[in-house]
Wavefront OBJ file of the C-alpha trace (Angstrom):
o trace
v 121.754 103.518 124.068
v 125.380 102.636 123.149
v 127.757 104.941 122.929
v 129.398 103.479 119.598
v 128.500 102.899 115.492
v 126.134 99.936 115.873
v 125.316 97.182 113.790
v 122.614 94.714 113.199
v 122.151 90.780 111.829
v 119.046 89.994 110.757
v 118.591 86.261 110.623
v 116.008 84.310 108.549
v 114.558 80.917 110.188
v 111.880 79.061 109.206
v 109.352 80.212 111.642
v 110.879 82.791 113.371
v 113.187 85.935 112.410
v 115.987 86.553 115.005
v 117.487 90.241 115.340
v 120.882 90.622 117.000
v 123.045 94.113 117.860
v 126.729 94.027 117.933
v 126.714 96.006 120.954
v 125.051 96.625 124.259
v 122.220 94.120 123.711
v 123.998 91.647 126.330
v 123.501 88.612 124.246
v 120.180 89.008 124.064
v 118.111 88.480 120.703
v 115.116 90.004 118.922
v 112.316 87.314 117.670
v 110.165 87.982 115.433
v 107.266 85.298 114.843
v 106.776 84.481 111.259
v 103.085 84.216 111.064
v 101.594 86.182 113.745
v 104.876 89.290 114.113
v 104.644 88.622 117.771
v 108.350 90.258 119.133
v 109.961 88.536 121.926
v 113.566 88.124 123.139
v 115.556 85.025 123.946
v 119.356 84.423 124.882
v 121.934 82.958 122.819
v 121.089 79.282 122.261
v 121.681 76.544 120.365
v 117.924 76.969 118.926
v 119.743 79.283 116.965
v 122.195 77.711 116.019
v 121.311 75.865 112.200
v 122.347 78.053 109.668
v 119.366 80.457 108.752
v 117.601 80.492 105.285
v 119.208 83.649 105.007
v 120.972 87.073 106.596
v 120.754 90.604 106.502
v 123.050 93.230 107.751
v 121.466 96.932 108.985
v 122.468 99.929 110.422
v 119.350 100.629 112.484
v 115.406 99.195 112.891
v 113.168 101.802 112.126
v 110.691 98.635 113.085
v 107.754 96.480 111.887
v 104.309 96.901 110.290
v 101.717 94.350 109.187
v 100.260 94.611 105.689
v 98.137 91.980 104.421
v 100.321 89.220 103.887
v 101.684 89.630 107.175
v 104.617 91.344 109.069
v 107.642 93.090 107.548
v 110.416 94.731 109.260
v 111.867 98.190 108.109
v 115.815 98.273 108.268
v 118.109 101.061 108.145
v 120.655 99.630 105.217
v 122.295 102.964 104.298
v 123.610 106.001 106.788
v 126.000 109.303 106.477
v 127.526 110.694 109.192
v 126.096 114.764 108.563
v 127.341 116.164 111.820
v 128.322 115.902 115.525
v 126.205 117.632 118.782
v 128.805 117.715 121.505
v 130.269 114.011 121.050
v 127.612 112.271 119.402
v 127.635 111.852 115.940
v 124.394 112.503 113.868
v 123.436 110.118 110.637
v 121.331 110.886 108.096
v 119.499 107.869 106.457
v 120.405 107.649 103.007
v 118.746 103.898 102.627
v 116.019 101.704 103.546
v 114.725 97.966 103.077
v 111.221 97.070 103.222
v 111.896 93.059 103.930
v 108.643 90.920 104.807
v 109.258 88.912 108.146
v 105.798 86.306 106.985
v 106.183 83.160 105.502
v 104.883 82.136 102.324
v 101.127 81.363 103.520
v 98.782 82.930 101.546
v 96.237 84.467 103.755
v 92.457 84.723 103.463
v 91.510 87.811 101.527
v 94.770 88.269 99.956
v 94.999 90.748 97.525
v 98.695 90.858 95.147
v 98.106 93.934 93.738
v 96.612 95.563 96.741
v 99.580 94.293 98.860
v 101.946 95.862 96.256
v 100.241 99.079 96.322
v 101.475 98.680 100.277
v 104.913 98.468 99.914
v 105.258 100.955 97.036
v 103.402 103.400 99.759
v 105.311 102.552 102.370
v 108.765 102.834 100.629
v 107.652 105.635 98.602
v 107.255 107.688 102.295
v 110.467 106.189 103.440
v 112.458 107.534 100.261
v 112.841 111.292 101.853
v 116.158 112.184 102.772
v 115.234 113.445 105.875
v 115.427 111.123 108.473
v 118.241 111.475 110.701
v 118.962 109.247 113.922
v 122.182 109.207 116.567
v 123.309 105.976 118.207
v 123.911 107.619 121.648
v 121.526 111.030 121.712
v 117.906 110.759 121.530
v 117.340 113.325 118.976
v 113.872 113.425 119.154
v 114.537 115.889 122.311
v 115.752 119.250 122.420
v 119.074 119.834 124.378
v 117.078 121.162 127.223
v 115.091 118.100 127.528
v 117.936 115.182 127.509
v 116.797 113.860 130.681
v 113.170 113.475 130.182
v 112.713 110.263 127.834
v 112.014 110.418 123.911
v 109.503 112.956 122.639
v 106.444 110.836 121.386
v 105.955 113.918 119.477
v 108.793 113.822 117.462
v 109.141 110.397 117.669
v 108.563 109.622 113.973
v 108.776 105.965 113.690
v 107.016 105.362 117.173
v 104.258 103.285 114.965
v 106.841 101.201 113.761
v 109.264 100.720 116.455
v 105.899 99.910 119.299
v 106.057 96.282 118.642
v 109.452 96.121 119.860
v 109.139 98.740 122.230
v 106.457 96.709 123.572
v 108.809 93.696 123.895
v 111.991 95.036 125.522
v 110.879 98.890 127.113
v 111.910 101.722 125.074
v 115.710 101.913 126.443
v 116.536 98.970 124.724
v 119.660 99.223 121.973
v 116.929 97.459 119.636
v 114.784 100.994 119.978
v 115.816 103.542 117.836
v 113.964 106.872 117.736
v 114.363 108.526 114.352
v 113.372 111.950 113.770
v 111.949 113.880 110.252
v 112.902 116.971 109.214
v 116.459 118.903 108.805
v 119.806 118.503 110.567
v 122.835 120.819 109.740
v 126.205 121.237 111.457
v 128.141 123.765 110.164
v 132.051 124.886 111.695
v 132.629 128.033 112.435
v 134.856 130.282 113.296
v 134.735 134.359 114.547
v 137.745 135.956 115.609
v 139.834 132.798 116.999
v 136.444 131.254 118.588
v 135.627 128.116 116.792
v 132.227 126.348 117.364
v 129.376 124.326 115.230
v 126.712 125.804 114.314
v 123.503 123.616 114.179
v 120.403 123.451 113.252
v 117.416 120.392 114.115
v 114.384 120.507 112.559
v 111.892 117.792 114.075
v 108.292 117.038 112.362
v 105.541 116.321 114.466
v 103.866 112.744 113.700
v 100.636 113.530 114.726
v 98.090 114.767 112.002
v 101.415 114.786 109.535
v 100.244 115.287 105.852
v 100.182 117.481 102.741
v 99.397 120.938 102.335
v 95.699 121.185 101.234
v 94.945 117.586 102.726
v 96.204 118.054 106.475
v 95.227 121.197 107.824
v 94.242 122.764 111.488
v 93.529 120.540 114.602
v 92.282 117.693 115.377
v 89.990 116.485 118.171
v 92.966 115.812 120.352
v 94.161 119.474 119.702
v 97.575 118.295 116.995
v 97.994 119.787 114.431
v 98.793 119.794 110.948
v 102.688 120.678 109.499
v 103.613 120.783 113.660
v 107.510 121.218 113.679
v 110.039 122.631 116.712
v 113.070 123.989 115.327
v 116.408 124.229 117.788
v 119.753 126.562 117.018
v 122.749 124.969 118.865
v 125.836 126.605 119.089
v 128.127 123.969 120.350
v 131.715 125.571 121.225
v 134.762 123.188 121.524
v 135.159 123.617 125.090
v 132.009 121.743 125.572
v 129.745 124.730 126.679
v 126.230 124.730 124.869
v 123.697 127.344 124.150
v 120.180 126.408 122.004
v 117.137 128.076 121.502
v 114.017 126.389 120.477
v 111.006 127.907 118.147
v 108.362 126.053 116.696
v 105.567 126.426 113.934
v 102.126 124.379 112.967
v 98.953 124.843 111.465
v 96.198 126.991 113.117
v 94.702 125.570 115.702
v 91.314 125.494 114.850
v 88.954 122.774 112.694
v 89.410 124.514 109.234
v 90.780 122.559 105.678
v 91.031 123.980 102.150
v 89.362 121.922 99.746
v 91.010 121.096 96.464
v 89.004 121.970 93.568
v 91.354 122.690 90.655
v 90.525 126.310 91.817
v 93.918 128.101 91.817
v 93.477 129.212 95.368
v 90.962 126.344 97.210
v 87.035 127.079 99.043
v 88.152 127.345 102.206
v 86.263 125.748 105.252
v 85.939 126.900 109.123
v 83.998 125.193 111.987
v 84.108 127.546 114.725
v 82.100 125.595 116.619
v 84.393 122.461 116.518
v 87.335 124.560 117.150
v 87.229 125.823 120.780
v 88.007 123.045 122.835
v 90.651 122.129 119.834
v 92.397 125.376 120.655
v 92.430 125.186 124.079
v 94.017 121.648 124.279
v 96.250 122.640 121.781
v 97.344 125.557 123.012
v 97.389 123.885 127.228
v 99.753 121.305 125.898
v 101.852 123.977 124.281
v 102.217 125.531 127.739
v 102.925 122.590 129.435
v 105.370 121.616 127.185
v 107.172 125.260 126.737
v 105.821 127.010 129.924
v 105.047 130.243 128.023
v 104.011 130.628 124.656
v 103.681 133.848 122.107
v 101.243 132.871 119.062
v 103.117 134.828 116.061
v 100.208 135.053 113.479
v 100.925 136.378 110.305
v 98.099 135.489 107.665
v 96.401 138.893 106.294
v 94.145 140.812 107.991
v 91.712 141.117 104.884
v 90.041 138.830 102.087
v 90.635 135.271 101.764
v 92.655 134.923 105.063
v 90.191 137.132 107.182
v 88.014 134.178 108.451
v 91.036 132.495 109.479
v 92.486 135.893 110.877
v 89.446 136.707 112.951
v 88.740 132.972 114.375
v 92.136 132.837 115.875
v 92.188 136.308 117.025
v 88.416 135.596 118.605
v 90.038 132.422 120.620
v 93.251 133.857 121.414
v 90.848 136.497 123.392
v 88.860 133.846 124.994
v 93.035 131.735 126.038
v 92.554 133.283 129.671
v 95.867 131.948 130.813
v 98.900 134.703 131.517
v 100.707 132.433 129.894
v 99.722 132.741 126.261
v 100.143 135.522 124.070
v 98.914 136.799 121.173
v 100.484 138.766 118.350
v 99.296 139.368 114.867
v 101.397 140.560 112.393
v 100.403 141.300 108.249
v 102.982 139.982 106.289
v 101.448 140.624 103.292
v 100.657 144.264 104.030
v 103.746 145.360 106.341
v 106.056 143.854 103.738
v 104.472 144.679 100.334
v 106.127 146.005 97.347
v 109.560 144.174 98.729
v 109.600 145.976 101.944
v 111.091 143.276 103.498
v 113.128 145.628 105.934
v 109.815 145.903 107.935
v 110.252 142.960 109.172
v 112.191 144.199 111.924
v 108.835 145.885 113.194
v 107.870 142.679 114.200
v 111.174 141.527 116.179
v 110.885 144.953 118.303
v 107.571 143.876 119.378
v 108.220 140.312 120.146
v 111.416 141.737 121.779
v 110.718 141.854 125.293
v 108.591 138.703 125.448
v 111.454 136.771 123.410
v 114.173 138.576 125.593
v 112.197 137.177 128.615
v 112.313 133.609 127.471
v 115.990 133.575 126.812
v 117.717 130.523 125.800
v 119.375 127.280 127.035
v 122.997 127.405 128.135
v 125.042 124.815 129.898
v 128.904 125.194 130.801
v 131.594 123.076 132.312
v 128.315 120.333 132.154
v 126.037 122.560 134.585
v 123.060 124.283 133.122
v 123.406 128.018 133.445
v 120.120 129.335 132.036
v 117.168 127.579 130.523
v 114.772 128.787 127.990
v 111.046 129.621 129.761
v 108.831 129.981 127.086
v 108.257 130.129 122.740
v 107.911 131.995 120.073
v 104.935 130.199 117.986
v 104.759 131.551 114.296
v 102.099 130.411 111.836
v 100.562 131.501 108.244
v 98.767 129.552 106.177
v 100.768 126.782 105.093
v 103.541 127.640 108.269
v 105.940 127.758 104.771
v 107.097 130.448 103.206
v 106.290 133.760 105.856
v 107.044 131.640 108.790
v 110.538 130.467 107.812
v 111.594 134.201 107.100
v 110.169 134.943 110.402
v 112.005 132.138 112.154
v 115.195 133.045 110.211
v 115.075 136.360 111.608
v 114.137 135.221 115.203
v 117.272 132.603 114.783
v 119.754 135.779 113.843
v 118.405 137.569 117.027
v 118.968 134.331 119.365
v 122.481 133.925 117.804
v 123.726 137.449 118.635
v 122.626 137.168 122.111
v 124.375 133.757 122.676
v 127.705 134.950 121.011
v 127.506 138.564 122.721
v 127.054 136.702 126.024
v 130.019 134.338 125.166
v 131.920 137.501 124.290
v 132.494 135.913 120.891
v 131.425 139.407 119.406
v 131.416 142.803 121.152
v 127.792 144.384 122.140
v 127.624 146.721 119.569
v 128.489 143.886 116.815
v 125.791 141.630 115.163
v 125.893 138.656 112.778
v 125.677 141.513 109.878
v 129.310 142.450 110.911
v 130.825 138.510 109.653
v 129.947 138.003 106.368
v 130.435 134.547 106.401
v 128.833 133.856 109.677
v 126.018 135.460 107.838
v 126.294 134.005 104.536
v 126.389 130.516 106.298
v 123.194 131.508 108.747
v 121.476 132.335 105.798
v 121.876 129.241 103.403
v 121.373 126.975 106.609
v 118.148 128.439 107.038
v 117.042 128.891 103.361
v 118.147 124.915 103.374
v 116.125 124.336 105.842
v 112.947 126.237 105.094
v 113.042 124.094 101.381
v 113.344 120.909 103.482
v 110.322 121.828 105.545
v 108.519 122.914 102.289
v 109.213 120.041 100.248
v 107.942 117.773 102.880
v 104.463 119.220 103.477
v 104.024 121.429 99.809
v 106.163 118.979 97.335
v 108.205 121.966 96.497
v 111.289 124.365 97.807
v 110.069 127.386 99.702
v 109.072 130.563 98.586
v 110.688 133.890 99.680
v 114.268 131.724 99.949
v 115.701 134.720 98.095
v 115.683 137.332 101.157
v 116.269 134.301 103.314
v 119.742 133.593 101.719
v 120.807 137.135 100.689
v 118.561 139.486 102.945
v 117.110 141.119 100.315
v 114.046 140.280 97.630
v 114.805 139.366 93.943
v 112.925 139.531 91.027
v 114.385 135.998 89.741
v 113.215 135.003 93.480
v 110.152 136.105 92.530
v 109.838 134.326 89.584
v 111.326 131.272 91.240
v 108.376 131.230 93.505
v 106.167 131.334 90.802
v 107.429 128.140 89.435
v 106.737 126.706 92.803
v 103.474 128.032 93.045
v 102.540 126.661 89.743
v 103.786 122.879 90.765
v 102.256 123.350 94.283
v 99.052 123.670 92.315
v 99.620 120.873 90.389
v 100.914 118.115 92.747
v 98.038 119.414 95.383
v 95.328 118.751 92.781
v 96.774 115.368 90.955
v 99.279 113.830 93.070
v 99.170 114.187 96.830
v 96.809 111.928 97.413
v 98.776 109.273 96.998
v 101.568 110.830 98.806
v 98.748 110.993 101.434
v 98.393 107.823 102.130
v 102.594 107.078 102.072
v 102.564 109.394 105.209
v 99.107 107.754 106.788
v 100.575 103.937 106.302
v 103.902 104.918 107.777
v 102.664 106.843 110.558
v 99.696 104.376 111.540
v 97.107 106.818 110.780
v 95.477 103.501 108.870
v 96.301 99.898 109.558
v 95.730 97.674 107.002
v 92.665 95.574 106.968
v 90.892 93.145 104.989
v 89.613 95.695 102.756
v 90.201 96.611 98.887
v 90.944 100.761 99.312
v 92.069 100.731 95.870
v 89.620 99.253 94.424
v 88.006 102.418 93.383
v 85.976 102.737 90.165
v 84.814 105.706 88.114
v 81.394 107.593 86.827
v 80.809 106.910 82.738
v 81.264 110.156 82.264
v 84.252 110.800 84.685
v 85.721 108.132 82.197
v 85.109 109.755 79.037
v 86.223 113.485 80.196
v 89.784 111.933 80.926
v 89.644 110.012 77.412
v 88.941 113.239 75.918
v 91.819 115.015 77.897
v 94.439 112.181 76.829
v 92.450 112.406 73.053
v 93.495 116.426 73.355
v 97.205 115.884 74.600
v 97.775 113.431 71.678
v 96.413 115.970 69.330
v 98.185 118.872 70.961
v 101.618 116.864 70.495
v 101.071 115.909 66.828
v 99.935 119.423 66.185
v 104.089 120.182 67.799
v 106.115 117.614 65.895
v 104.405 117.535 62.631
v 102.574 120.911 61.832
v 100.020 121.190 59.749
v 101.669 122.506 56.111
v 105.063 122.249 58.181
v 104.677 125.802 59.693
v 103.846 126.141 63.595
v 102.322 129.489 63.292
v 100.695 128.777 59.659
v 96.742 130.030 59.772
v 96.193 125.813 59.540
v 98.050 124.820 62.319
v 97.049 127.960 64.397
v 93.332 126.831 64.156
v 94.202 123.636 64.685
v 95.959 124.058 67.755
v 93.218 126.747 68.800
v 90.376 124.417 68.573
v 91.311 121.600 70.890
v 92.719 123.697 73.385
v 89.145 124.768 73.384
v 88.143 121.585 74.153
v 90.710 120.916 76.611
v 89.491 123.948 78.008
v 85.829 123.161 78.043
v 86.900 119.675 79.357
v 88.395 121.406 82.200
v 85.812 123.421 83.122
v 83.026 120.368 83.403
v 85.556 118.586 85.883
v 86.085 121.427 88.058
v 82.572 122.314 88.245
v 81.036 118.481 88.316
v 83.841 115.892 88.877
v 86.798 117.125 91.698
v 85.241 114.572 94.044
v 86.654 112.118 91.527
v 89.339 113.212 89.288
v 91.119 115.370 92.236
v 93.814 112.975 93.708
v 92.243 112.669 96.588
v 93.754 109.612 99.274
v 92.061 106.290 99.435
v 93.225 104.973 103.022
v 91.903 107.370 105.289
v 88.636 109.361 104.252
v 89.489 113.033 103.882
v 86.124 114.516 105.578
v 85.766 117.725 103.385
v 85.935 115.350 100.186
v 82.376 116.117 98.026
v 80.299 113.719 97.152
v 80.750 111.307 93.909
v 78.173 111.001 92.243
v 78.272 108.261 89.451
v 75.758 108.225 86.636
v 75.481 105.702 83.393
v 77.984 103.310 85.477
v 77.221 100.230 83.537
v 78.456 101.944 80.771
v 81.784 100.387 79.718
v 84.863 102.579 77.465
v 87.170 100.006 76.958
v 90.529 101.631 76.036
v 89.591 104.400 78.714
v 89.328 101.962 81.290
v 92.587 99.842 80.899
v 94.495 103.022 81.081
v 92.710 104.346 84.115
v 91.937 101.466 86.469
v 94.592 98.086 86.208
v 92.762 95.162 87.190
v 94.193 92.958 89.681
v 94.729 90.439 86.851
v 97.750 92.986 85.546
v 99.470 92.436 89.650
v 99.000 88.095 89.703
v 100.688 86.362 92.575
v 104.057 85.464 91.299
v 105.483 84.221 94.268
v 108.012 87.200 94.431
v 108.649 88.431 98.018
v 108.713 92.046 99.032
v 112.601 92.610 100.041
l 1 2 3 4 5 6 7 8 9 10 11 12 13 14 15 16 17 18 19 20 21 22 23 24 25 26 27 28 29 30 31 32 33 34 35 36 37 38 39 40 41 42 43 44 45 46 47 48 49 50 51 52 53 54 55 56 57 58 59 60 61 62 63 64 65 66 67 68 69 70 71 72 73 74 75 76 77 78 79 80 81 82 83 84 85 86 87 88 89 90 91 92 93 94 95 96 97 98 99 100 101 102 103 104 105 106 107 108 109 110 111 112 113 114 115 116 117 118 119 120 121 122 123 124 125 126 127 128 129 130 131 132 133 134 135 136 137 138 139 140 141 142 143 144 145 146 147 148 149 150 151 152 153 154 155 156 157 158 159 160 161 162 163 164 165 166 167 168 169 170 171 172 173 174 175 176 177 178 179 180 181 182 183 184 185 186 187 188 189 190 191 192 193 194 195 196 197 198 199 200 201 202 203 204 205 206 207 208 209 210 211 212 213 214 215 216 217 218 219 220 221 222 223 224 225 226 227 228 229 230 231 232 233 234 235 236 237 238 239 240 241 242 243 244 245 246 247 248 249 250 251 252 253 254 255 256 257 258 259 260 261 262 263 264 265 266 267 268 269 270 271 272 273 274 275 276 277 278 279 280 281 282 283 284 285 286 287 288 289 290 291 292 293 294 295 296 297 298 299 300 301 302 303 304 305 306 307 308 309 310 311 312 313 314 315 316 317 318 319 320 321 322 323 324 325 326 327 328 329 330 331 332 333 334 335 336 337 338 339 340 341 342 343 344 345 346 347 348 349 350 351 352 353 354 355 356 357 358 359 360 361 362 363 364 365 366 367 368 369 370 371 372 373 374 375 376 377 378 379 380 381 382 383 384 385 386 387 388 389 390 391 392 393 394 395 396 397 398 399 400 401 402 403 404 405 406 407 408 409 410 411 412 413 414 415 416 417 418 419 420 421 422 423 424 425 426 427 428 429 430 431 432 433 434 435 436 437 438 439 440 441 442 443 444 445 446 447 448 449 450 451 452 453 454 455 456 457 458 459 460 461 462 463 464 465 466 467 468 469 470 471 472 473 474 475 476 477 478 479 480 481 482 483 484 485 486 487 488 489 490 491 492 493 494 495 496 497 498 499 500 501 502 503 504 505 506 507 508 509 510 511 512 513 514 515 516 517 518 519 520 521 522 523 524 525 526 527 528 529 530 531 532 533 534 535 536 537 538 539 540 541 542 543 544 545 546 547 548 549 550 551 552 553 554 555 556 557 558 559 560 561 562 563 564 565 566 567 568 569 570 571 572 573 574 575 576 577 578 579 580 581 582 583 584 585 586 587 588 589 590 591 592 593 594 595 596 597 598 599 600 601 602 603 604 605 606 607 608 609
């Protein structure tokens, strides 16, 4: 890696594309075959020479996929500096280019609206603000870890970049690992000590999803919503202390399936989900050394089968390494008890006391961190990022007691703006987290920035809970498959995914639903005998939000397999069965509305830039 801001040309030939870095790169070139994407390098040379058809200027390469028409390269085109750790400076992404690297060829099975659908997905995923990337630190690793090569768990563009990394070994200037999730770097300063405090939040890339759509393990033993979370307090002497937490799904073969029911059927395969525990679990230890599973779904009703499944393989984890702790949030911290919390931290206490944290002075590590804290509830959300908050303030007060920034008796409570700051750094980065897995902020952000819980937090959260509901049931599908394209969970094929027809009847129950809005909305600007709540209008309203009712009801009880959003590149395996009667049947307003025809997306010759 160079040790410097870095800069890229991107030059167009006829059948090749050429990529050069301003530094480090040693004169030697990127190239990027136009038909087949085949990376290789080559020296300066008077091959390259002729002016090129064109030239592009980046910040980074996030890398190069293959869609139908061929290869296209991702570029980093927009950055901002958000922070330093030690002396390397952190950038968030703020833009990205989708350019396609293939030549005008039209190949066989070609499909223009299918191939926009592609990019749309693929720039639609890249659109987050959350990917963040240094120049001379591989964030991808925790501070601990520096020495040991990128994590290809945290890795979040590996699909991308493994074309090049294939070409020049992953050291190369051209390879740039870029994380997803949260980075903050906030100054600070207690009695005459100033240091940064920061914060990295990095997403797993395996099984990576949305909420109801990617849940528990898979056969390899990763799971769903998989994030490690590191506090760094960096002091301006150089001297570093971080301490490392992490959260993900349950480790078990389980999935809620969307049915327009407010709270999903949910599934379990015990069966399926030893061996997925156990690897999952193994790795964790190999990874952190020790590990304490924080649980913290309830103990009763919905959760239970979930509750008892993990506490029934957590007794069958023989390793002295593992732990298990369960802990009712719901129950312990009902009716705003939220002060009970702190039952929780004196029993992880000695375990968490025991794994310590990272420190390194004068450049020598002091102390490193032996073991975990694993928290999960259902969605790892809302309860585990107030339990990770709270774990975070504990960590902190040890580091700055032991730095004799504050006295032993003293904790973050006694600096109002040290705690002010923890607590908007976390709340930031518990909406962050939500918004990438849920679509919304997080709930419970109220005690998480003020310590306490509000009734306007409350109320907040139902607003969230309401559009949770919503985008999990209509729009995450789609939002599905932007993850799965950029992560390489699907490669494209010569298939037609979108291509996706519906049942008669599926047809005419949306008709009727768009048939009921239009009425609804009349009924709102121009009330019957001008009076909203005249008798007239009151019937009138009344009566087809009867049928928008009874509408409702036939599609949740016969239709979710088609009129849930569910994704269309990679099969979701709890997804019911369609079944289409009356399909000849054609409703020809209905279907231009619901299913475009490629003849709306022609080939126009325009290129994907």
């Amino acid at each position: 890696m160079v040790t410097a801001q870095q800069t890229f040309k991107v030059s167009f030939y006829p059948t090749t594309v050429t990529i050069e870095a301003s530094r480090g790169s040693s004169d030697t070139h990127l190239v990027v075959d136009r038909t087949t994407g085949q990376v290789t390098t080559a020296s300066s040379s008077p091959a390259f020479s002729a002016s090129p058809l064109r030239t592009l200027s980046a910040h980074g390469i996030m890398g190069l996929i293959n869609l139908q028409r061929g290869p296209y390269v991702v570029l980093i085109t927009g950055r901002e500096a958000v922070g330093t750790i030690g002396s390397s400076t952190v950038y968030r992404v703020s833009a990205t280019r989708v350019v396609r690297v293939a030549d005008d060829r039209t190949p066989s099975g070609f499909d223009a609206a299918d191939e926009a659908t592609y990019v749309r997905l693929l720039e639609n995923a890249l659109q987050t603000p959350s990917f963040y990337f240094s120049y001379d630190m591989d964030l991808t690793c925790s501070l601990q870890r520096q020495d040991s090569g990128s994590n290809d768990v945290f890795f979040f563009n590996k699909y991308l970049a493994e074309p090049i990394i294939n070409a020049v070994g992953s050291q190369s200037v051209f390879v740039l690992p870029v994380i997803h999730g949260f980075f903050a770097c906030k100054p600070v300063e207690v009695r005459g000590t100033r240091f940064n405090y920061v914060l990295v939040t990095r997403r797993g890339r395996y099984r990576q999803g949305t909420r109801y759509l990617s849940r528990g393990a898979d056969a390899d033993g990763h799971v769903s919503n998989y994030a490690e979370t590191e506090q760094i307090v960096d002091f301006s002497s150089g001297d570093q202390m971080a301490y490392v937490q992490v959260r993900g799904s349950i480790p078990i073969m389980w999935g809620q399936v969307p049915n327009l029911d407010y709270v999903p059927e949910l599934r379990i395969d015990v069966n399926a989900s030893h061996e997925r525990f156990q690897t999952h679990m193994t790795r964790m230890i190999d990874e952190y050394n020790e590990v304490v599973a924080v649980n913290l779904i309830d103990k009763v009703k919905y959760e239970k089968p979930m509750s008892d499944t993990f506490a029934a393989l957590s007794a069958e984890m023989k390793s002295p390494q593992y732990h298990y702790v369960h802990f009712d949030f719901h129950k312990e911290c009902s009716r705003m008890r939220w002060d009970r919390i702190s039952l929780l931290m004196d029993e992880l206490s000695s375990l968490n006391t025991r794994f310590g944290y990272y420190e390194k002075k004068a450049s020598h590590v002091q102390r490193q961190q032996l073991g975990v804290v694993r928290t999960n509830c259902m969605d790892c959300l809302d309860r585990t990022n107030v339990v990770q908050s709270e774990l975070a303030r504990v960590a902190l007060e040890w580091q700055l007691r032991s730095s004799h920034v504050i006295e032993q008796t003293e904790s973050v409570s006694s600096f109002p703006l040290l705690r002010q700051m923890l607590n908007n750094v976390w709340a930031d980065n518990a909406d962050t987290v939500s918004c990438a897995y849920s679509g919304t902020g997080a709930l419970k952000t109220d005690f998480t920035r003020t310590g306490k819980r509000t009734y306007m937090g409350a109320l907040r959260d139902g607003r969230n809970s309401v559009e949770r509901y919503v985008r999990g049931n209509f729009f995450d599908g789609e939002r599905q498959d932007s993850i799965d394209l950029l992560l390489g969970a699907y490669r494209v094929r010569a298939s037609r995914p979108f291509a996706q027809t519906l049942s008669s009847e599926a047809r005419a129950l949306v008709g009727t639903i768009y048939v009921c809005l239009f009425m609804l909305a009349y009924a709102f600007f121009y009330p019957r005998n001008h009076s909203w709540f005249g008798i007239s209008n009151v019937a009138f309203v009344g009566a087809w939000c009867g049928v928008l009712c009874l509408v409702f009801c036939v599609v949740r009880a016969k239709h979710t397999a088609e009129l849930v959003n569910w994704p269309r590149l990679v099969a979701h395996p709890m997804r019911p069965q369609v079944i289409k009667t009356n399909a000849s049947i054609k409703l020809p307003i209905v279907d231009r509305w619901l299913e475009p025809s490629a003849q709306s997306v022609r080939p126009s010759g325009k290129k994907f830039a």
